[in-house]
MDAnalysis code that builds the backbone (N, CA, C; Angstrom):
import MDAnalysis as mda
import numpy as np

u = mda.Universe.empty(432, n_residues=144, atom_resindex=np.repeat(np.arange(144), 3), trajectory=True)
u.add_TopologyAttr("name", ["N", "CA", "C"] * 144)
u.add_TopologyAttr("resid", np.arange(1, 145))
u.add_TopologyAttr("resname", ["UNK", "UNK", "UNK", "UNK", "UNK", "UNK", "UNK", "UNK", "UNK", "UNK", "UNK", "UNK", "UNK", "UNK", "UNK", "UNK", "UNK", "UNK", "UNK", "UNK", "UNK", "UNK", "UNK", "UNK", "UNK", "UNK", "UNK", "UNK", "UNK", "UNK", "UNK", "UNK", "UNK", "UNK", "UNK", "UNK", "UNK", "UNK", "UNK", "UNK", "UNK", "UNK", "UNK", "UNK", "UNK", "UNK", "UNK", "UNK", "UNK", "UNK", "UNK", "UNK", "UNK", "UNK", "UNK", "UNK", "UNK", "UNK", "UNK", "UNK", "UNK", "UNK", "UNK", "UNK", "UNK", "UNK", "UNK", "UNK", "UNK", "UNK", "UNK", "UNK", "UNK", "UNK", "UNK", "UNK", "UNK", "UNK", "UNK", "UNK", "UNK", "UNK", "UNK", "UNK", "UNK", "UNK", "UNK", "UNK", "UNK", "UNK", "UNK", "UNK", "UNK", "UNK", "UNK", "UNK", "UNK", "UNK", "UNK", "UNK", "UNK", "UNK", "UNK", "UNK", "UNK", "UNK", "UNK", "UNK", "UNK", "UNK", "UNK", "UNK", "UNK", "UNK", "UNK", "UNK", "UNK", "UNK", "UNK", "UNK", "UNK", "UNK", "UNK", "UNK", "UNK", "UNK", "UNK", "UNK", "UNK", "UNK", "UNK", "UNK", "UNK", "UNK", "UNK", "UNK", "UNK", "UNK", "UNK", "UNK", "UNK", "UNK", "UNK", "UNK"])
u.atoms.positions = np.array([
    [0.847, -1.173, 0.000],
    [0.000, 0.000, 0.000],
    [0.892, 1.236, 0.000],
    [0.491, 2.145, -0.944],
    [1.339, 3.644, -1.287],
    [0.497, 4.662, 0.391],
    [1.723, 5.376, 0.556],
    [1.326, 6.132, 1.970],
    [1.682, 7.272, 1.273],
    [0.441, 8.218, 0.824],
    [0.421, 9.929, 0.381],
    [0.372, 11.221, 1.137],
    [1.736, 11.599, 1.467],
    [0.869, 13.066, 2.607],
    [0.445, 14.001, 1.087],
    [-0.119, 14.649, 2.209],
    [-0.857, 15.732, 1.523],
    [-0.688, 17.129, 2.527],
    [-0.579, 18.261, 2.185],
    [-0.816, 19.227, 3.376],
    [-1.069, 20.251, 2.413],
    [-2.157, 20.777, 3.800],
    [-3.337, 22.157, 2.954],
    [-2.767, 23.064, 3.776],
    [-3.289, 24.271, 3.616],
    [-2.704, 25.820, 3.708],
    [-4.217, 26.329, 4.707],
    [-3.897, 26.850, 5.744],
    [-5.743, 27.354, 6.569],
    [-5.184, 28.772, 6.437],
    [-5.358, 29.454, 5.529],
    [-4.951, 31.174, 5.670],
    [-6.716, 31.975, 6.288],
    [-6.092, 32.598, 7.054],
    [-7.390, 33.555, 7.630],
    [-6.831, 34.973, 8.012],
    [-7.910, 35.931, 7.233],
    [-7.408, 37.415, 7.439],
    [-8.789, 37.840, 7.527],
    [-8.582, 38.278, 8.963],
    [-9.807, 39.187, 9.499],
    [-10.961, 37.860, 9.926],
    [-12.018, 37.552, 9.279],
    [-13.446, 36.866, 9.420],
    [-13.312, 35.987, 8.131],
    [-12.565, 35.878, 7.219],
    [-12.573, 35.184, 6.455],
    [-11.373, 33.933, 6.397],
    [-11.605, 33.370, 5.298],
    [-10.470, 32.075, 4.851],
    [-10.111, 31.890, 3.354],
    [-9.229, 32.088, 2.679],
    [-9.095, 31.263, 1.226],
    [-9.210, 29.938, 1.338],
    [-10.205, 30.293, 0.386],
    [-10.088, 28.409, -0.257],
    [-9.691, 28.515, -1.546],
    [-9.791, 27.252, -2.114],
    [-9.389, 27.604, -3.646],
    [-11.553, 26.873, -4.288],
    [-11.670, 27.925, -5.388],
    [-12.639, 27.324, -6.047],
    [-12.563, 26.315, -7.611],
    [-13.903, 25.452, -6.934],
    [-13.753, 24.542, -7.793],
    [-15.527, 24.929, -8.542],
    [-15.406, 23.770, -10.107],
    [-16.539, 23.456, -10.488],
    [-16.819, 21.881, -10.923],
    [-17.781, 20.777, -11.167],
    [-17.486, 19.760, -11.291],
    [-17.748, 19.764, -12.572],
    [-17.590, 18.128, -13.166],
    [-18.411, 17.895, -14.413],
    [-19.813, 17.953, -14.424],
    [-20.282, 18.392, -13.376],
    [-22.166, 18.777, -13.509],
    [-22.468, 20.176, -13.009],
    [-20.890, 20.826, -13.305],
    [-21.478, 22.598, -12.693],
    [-21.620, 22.997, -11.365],
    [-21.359, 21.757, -10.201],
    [-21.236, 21.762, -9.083],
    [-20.168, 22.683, -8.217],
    [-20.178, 23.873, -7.863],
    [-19.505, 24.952, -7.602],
    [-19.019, 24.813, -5.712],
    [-17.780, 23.898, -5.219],
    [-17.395, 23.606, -4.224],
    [-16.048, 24.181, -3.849],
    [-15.292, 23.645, -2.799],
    [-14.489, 24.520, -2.125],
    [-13.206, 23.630, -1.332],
    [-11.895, 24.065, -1.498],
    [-11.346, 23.072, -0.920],
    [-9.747, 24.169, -0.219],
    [-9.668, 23.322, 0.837],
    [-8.118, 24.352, 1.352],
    [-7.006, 24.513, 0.004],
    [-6.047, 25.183, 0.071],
    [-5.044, 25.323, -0.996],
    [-3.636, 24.239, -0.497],
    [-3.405, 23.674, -1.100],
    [-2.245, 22.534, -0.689],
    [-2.416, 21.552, -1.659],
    [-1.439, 21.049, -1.401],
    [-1.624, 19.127, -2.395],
    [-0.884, 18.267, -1.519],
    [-0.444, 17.909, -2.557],
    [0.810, 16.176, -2.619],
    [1.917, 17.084, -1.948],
    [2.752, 16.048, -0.683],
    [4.139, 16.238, -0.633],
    [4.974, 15.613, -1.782],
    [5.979, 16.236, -3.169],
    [6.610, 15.259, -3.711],
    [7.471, 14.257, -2.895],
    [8.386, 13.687, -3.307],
    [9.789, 12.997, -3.061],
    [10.933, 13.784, -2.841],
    [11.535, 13.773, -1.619],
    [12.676, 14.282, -1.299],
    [12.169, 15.953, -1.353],
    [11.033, 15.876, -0.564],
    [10.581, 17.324, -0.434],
    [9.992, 17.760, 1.158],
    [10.496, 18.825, 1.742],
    [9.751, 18.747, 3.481],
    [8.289, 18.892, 3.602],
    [7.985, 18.564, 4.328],
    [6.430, 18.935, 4.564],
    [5.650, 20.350, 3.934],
    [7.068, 21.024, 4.960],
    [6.951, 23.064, 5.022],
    [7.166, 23.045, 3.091],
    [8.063, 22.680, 2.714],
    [8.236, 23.372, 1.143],
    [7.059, 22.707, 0.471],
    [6.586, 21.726, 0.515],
    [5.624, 21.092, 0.151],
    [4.036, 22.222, -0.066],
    [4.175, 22.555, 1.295],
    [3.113, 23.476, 1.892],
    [3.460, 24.682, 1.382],
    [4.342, 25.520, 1.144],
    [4.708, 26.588, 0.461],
    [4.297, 26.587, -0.869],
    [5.027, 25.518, -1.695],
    [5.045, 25.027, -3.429],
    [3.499, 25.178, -3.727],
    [2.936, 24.419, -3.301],
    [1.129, 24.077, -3.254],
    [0.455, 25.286, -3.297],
    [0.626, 26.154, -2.414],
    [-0.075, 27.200, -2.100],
    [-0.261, 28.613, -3.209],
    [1.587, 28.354, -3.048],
    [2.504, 29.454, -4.414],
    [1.223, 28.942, -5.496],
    [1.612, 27.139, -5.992],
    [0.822, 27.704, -7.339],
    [-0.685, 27.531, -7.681],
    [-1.150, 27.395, -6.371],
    [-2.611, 26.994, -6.412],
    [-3.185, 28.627, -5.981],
    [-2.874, 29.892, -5.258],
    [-3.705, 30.745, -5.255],
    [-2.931, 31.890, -5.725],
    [-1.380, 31.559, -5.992],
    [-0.452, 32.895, -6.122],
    [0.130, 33.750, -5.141],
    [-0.001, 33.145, -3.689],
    [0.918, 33.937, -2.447],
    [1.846, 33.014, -1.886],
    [2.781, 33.670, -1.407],
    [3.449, 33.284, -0.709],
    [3.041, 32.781, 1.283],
    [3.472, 31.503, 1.644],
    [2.389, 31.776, 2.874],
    [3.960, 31.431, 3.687],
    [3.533, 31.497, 5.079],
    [4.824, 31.046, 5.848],
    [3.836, 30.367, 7.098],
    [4.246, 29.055, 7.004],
    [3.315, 28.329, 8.086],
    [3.338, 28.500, 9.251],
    [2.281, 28.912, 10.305],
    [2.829, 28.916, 12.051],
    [2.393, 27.993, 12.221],
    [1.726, 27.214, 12.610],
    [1.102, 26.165, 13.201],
    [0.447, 24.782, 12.687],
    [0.585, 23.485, 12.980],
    [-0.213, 22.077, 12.726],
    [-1.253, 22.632, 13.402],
    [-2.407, 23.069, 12.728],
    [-4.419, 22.465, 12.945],
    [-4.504, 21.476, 13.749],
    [-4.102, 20.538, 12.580],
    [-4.721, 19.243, 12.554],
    [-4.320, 18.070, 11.165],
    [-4.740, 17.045, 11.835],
    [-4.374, 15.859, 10.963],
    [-5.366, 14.508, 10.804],
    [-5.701, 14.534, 9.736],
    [-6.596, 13.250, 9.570],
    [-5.770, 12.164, 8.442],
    [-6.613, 10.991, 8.116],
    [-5.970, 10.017, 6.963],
    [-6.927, 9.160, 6.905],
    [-6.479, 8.539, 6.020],
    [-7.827, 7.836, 5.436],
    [-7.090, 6.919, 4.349],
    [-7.995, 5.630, 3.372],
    [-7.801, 4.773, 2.795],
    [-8.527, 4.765, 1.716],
    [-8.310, 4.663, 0.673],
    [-8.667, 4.809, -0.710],
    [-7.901, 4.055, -1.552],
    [-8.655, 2.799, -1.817],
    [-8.173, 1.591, -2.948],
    [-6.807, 1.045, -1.916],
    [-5.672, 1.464, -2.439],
    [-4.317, 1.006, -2.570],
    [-3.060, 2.243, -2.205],
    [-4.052, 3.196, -1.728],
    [-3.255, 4.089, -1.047],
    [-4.046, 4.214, 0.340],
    [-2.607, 4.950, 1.514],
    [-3.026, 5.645, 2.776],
    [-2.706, 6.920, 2.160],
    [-3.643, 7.681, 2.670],
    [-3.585, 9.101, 2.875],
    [-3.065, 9.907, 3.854],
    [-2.342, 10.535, 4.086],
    [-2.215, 11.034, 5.106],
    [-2.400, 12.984, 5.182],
    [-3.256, 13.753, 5.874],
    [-3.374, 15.094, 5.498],
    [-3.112, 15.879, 6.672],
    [-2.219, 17.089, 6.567],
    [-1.651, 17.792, 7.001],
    [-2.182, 19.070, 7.402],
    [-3.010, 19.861, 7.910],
    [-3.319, 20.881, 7.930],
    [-2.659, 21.907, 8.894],
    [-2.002, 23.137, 8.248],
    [-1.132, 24.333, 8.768],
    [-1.756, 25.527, 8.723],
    [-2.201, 26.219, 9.876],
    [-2.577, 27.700, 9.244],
    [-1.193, 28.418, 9.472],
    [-1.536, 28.886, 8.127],
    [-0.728, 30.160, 7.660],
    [-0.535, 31.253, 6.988],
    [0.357, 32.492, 7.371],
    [0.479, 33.934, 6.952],
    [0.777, 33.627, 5.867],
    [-0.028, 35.380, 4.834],
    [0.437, 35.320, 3.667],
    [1.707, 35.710, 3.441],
    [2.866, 36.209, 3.223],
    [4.172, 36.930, 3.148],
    [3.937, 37.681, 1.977],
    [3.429, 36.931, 1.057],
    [4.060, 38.173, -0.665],
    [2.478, 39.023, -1.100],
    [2.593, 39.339, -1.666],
    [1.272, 39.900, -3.213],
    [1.220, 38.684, -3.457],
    [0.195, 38.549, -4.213],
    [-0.072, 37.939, -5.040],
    [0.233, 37.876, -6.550],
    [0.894, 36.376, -6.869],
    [1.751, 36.995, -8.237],
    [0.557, 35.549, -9.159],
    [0.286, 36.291, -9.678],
    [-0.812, 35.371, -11.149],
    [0.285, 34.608, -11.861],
    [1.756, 35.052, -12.156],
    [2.344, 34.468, -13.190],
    [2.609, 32.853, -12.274],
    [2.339, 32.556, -11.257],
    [2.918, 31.348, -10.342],
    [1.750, 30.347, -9.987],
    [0.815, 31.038, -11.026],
    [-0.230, 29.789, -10.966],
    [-0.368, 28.844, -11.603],
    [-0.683, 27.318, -10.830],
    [-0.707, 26.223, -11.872],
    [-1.761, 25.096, -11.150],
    [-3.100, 25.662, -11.698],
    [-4.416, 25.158, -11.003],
    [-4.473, 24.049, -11.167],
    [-5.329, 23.325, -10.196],
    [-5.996, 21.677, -10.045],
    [-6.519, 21.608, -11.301],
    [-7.001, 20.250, -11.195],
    [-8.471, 20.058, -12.514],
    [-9.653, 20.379, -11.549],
    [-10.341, 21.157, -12.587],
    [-11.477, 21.862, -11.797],
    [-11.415, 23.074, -11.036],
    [-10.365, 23.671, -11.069],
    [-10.127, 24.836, -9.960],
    [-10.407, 25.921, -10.840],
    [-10.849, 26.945, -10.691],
    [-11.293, 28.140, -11.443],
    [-11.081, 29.179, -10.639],
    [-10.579, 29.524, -10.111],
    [-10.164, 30.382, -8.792],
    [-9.653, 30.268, -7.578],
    [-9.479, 31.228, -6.775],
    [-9.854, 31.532, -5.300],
    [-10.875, 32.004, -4.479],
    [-11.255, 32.110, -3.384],
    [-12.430, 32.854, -2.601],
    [-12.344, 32.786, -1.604],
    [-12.566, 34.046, -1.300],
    [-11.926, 34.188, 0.536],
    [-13.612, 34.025, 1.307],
    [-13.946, 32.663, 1.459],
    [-14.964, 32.608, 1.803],
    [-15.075, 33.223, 4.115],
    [-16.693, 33.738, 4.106],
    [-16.550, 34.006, 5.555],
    [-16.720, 33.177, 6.327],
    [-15.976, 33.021, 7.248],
    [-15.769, 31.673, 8.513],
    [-17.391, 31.744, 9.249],
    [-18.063, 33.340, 9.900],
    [-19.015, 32.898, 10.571],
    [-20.174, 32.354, 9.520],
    [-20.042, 31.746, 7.904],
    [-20.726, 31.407, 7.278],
    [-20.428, 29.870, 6.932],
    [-19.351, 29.208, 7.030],
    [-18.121, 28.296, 6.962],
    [-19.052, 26.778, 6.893],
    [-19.968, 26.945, 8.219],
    [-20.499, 25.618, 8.384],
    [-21.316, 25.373, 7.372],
    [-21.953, 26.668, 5.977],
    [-22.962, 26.458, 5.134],
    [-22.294, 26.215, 3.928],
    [-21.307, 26.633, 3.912],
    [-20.441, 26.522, 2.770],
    [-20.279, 24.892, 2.225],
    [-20.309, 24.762, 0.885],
    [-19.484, 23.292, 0.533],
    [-18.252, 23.170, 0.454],
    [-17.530, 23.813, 1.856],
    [-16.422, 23.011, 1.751],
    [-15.530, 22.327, 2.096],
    [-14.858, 21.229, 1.449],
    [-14.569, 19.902, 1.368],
    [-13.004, 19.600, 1.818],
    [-13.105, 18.474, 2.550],
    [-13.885, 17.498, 3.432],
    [-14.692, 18.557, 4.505],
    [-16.437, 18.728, 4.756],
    [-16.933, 18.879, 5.768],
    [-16.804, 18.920, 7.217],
    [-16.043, 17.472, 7.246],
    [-15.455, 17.621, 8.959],
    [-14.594, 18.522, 9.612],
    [-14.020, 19.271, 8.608],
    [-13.347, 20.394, 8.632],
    [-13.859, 21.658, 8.762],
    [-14.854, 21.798, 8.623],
    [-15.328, 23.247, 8.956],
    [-15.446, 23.566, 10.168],
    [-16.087, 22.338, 11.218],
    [-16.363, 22.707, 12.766],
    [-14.909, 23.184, 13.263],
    [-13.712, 22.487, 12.918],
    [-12.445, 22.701, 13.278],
    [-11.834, 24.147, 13.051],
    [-12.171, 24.605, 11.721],
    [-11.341, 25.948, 11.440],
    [-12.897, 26.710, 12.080],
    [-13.476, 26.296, 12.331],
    [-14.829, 27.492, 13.325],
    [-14.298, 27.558, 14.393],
    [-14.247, 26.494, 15.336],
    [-13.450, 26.033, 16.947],
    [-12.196, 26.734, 16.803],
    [-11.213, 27.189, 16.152],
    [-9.980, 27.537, 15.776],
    [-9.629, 28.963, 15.816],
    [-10.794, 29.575, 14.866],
    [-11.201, 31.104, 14.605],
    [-12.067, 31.926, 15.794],
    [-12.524, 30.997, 16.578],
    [-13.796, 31.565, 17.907],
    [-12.776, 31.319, 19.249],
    [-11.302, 30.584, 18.892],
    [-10.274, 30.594, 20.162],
    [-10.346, 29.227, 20.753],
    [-11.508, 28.419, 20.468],
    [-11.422, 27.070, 21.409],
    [-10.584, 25.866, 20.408],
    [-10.372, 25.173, 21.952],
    [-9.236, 24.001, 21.517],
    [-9.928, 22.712, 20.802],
    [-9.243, 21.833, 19.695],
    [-9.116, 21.250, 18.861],
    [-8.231, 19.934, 18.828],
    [-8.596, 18.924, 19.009],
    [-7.988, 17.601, 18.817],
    [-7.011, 17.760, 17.934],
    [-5.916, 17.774, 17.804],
    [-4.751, 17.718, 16.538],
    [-4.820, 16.548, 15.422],
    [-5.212, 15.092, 16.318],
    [-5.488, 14.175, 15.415],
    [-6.761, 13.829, 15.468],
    [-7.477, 13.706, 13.767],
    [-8.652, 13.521, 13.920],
    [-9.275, 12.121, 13.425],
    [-8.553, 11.606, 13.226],
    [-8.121, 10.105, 13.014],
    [-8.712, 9.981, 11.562],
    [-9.611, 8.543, 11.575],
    [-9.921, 7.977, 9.931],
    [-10.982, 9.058, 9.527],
    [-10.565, 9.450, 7.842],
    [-11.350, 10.281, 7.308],
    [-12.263, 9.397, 6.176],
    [-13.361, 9.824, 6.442],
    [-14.413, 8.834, 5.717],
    [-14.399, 9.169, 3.857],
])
């Protein structure tokens, strides 16, 4: 079995959060943190930097592990990383290199967060609990 980290980006300025936006093959208009894949022979942190750079166009500098879930899919473990973190740069457009399906960014609002579609769900109570000051399990074990 292949073991995949993954680590997302939790940026929050002011009442809000970036996510990155998506659309599906049925027009389905959803929402997901900015991050990916750790490559090979790559740290967590640059991982989390690289992702971010070319998925919304800033530069971020991570303070803190959220949280961590994982999960099983076919013939891989998953493993996911979540860091909130500062932006450092502008935003530079020439350093973008979107998902399939990604059509943007959107700094969606946190006290709206729990209505929002966005994905994975179990995640919203966490960056709410996070943003309102209360404490948060770090590991959130199997993700469905």
């Amino acid at each position: 079995m292949k073991i995949t980290n993954s680590i997302k980006a939790i940026i929050i300025d002011g009442a809000k959060i970036l996510c990155n936006k998506l659309v599906d093959e049925d027009g389905t208009v959803f929402y997901t943190l900015p991050g990916g894949k750790q490559e090979p022979d790559e740290l967590i942190i640059d991982a989390l930097i690289r992702e971010t750079k070319e998925e919304t166009g800033y530069t971020v500098s991570p303070k803190s592990l959220l949280f961590i879930r994982e999960g099983f899919k076919g013939e891989s473990h998953r493993i996911e990383f979540m860091f909130v973190c500062d932006i450092i740069s502008e935003y530079e457009e020439d350093k973008l290199v979107r998902d399939d399906y990604q059509v943007g960014t959107k700094w969606l609002s946190i006290d709206n967060i729990l209505h929002e579609d966005l994905r994975p769900a179990e995640m919203r109570n966490v960056i709410k609990r996070h943003f309102l000051g209360k404490p948060n399990e770090i590991y959130l074990g199997k993700m469905e």
